[in-house]
N, C-alpha and C positions, 0 to 999 in steps of 0.2 A: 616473231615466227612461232607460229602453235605446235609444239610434240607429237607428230602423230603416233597414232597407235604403235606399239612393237612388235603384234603379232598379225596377222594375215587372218585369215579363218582354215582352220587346222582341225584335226579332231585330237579330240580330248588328250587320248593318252597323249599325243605329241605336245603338248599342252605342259602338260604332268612331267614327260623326260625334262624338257627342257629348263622348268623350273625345277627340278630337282638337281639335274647336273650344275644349272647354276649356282644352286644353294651350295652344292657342295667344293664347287672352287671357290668359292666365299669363304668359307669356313676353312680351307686349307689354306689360303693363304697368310703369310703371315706381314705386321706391319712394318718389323725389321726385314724384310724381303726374301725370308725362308717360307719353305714348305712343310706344313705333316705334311710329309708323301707318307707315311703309316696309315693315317686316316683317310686317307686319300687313294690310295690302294687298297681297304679295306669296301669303298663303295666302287671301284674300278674292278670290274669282273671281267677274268681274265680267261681265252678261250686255249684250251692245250692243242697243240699239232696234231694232225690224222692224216698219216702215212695211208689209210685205206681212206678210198674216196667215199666223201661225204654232197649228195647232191652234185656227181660230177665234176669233183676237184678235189685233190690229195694235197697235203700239206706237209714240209718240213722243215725245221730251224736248223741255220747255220751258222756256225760262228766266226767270222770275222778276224776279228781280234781280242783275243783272251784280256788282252794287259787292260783296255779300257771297257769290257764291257759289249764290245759293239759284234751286235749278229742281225740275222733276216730272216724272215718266216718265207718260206719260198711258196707259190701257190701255180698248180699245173692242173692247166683242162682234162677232162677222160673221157670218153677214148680219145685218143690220137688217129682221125681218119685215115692217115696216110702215115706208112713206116720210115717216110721221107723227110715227112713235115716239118720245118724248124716253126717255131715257133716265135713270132716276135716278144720282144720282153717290155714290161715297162716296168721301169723301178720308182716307187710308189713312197712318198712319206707323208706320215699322217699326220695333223692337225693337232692343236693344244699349245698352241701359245707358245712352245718352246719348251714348256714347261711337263706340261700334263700328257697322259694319255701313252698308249703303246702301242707297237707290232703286234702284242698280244693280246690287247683289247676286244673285249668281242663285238664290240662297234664293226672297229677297224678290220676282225677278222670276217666278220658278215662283207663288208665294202670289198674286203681283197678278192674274196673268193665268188662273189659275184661279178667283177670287173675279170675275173680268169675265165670264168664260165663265159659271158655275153660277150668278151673283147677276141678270145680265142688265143690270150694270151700266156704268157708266165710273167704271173706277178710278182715282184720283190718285193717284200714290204720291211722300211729296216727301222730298225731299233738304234735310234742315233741317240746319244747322251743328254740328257737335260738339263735346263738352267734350272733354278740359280745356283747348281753347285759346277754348271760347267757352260759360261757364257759364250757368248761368240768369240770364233769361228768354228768351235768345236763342233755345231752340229754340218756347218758345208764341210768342216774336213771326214765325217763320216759318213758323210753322204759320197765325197769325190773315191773316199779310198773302196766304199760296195760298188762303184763303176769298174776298178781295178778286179778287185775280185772277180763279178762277175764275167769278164774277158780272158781272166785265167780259165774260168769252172766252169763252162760254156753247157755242162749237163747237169751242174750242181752235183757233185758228185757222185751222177749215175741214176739220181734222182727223178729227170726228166730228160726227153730226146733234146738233141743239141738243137740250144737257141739261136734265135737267126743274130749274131751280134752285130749285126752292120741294122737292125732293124727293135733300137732299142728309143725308148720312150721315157720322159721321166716327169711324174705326176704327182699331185700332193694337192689339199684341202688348208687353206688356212695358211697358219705358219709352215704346213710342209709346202705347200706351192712357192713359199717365201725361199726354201731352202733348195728345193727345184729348181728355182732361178736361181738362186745365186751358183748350183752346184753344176749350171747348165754353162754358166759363164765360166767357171775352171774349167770345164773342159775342154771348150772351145779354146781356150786361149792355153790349152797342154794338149793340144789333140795329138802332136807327132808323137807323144809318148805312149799310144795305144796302137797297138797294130791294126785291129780288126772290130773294134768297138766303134760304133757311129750311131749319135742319138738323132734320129730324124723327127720327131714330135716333141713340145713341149705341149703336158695339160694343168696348167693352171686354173683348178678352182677356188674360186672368193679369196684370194692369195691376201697374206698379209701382211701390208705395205702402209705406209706414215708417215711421218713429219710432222713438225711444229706447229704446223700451221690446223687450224681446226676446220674440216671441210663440214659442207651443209651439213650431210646426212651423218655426221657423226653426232651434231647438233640436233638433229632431228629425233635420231632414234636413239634417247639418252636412257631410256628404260626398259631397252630391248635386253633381251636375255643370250645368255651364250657370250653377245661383244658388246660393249659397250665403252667410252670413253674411261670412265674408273677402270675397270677390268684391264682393255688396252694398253694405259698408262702404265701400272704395276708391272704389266709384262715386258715391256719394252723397257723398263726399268732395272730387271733383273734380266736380261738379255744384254744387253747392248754393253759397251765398255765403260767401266765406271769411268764418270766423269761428261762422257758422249750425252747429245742429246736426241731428241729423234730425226733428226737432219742428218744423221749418223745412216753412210751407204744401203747400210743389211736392209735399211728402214726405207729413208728416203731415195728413191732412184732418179727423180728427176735433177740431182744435182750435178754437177761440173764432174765430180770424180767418178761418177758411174756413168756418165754420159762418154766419157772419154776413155772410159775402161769398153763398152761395147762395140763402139766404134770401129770399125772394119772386120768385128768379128762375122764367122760365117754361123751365125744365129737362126736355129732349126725353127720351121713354122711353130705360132705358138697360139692356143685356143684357152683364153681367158674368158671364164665363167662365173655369172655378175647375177647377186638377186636382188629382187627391191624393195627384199625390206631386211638390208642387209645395212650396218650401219658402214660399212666399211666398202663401202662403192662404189666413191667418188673418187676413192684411190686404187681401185682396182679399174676405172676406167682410165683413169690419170697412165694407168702399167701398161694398158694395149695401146694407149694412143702414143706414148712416150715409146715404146717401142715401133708402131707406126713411122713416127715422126724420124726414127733415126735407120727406117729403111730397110726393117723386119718384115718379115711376114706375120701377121695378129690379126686374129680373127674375133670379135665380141659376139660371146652370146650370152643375151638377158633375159631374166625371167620373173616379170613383174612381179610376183605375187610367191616370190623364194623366201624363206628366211635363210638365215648362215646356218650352211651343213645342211641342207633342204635333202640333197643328195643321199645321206645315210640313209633319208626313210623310205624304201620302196612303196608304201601305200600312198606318195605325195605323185603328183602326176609331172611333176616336173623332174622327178628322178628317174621313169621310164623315157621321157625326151632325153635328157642329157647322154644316158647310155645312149640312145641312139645317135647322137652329137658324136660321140666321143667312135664310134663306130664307123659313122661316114668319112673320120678325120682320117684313124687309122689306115683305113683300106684307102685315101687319096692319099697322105706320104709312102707306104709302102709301094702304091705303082709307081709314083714318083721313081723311087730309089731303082726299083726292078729295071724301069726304060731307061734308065743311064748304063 
């Protein structure tokens, strides 16, 4: 079977990020399974909070928990049309292998503040701990315990009008979509522990999902940039529990123990986002069909001619679809919830 191309037809600059970002997780990585995060955060430009709105959305950071580390950049639409208005929440983790990348990224702050603006939302966007100095579970446990939070501080400390909590979302690109699901499955199966918290959407894009086994298109697109076989391997190596291999749950889902771990859960619709020239696709359709099969609600939307993280660049035309995707989703689980 012949390698096809890695890249789509893109313009330039997009061309240019993407061989640069990967250049430089190459070079951060190391072959004892550490990181320069110094050098690494050196080309990782990072965006500060703006308490005054910037393009119709105000930002603030909160912190969580001192002892590890863990806080959120909070992101609220403006104006507020109505002095009534709750506003639905999606709590959002961003992508990077587990490893790389932030809350504070100005990627990640360009995507948040844009998904607040067009979704009409309040975005969380959290700062969960990374491997290899803190492997799994640590990032689902920072992800379950900003659920907690957020149901205590319903206004973010005064920050924003009170959020609708029975109308929360929870989203992520990559490895955060990875932590979205897992973080979507503790809740479900802890819900009495939350009074008034209720996540009715899951949005999973190009989520990052694995096993052992080597699917076509990871084969195919061996010299794609951003993911690729090497790349994914190292990750999942400094993730997972030493000694696991990638048949290990966080990874693989279609096994015995995650299948019997979801199993009578009451599992929120869930809209999984698939590109095709995305090496890691085979298993991201493997996630909505497996989910299908076990009597979820999973919706597939594909897009021929995406690479991975297509979404961050608005000049790409398949990132003004997805918002609109992501928009028609919203507004159908929110009546849902509203006519019960």
């Amino acid at each position: 079977m012949s390698v096809e191309k890695p890249l789509p037809s893109v313009p330039r600059k997009i061309r240019f990020l993407l061989a640069f970002h990967s250049f430089v997780i190459d070079a951060c990585r190391r072959r004892d399974g550490t990181i320069n995060r110094r050098l690494f955060n050196f080309f990782d430009v990072r965006a500060k909070p703006t308490p005054q709105p910037i393009n119709g959305v105000k930002t603030a950071d909160f912190l969580v928990d001192s002892a590890r580390g863990l806080w959120i950049r909070v992101f609220v639409p403006i104006p507020v049309c109505r002095a009534e208005e709750a506003f639905p929440v999606v709590v959002f983790f961003h992508g990077g292998g587990f490893a790389f990348l932030s809350a504070a990224s100005k990627t990640y702050d360009i995507v948040c503040r844009r998904f607040a603006r067009k979704l009409r939302a309040v975005v969380v966007s959290v700062e969960y701990r990374l491997t290899p100095d803190h492997r799994f579970p640590a990032q689902y446990d920072d992800g379950f315990d900003v659920l907690r939070w957020v149901e205590q501080h319903p206004t973010f400390e005064g920050f924003a009008p009170p959020a609708d909590a029975g109308s929360v979302f929870l989203a992520g690109d990559s490895a955060g979509a990875n932590i979205a699901h897992h973080v979507t499955v503790r809740f479900c199966k802890n819900r009495g522990s939350f009074l008034s918290l209720r996540i009715i959407g899951l949005v999973s894009i190009q989520p990052f999902f694995g096993g052992v086994e080597r699917t076509e298109s990871e084969t195919r697109f061996l010299s794609a940039t951003l993911v690729n076989l090497e790349r994914t391997d190292w990750l999942w190596n400094v993730f997972l529990p030493e000694g696991s291999d990638r048949n290990h749950p966080a990874a693989y889902l279609q096994g015995a123990e995650s299948t019997a771990e979801i199993t009578g859960l009451d599992f929120p619709a869930t809209v999984v986002v698939v590109g095709g020239f995305d090496p890691l696709q085979d298993w991201q359709r493997k996630y909505a069909q497996w989910l299908q099969a076990n009597g979820k609600e999973a919706y597939l939307i594909e897009y021929k001619n995406a690479i991975h993280a297509f979404y961050v660049f608005p000049e790409l035309p398949e990132s003004d679809l997805l918002i609109g995707e992501l928009q028609a989703f919203m507004k159908r689980q929110s009546s849902r919830v509203k006519a019960v």
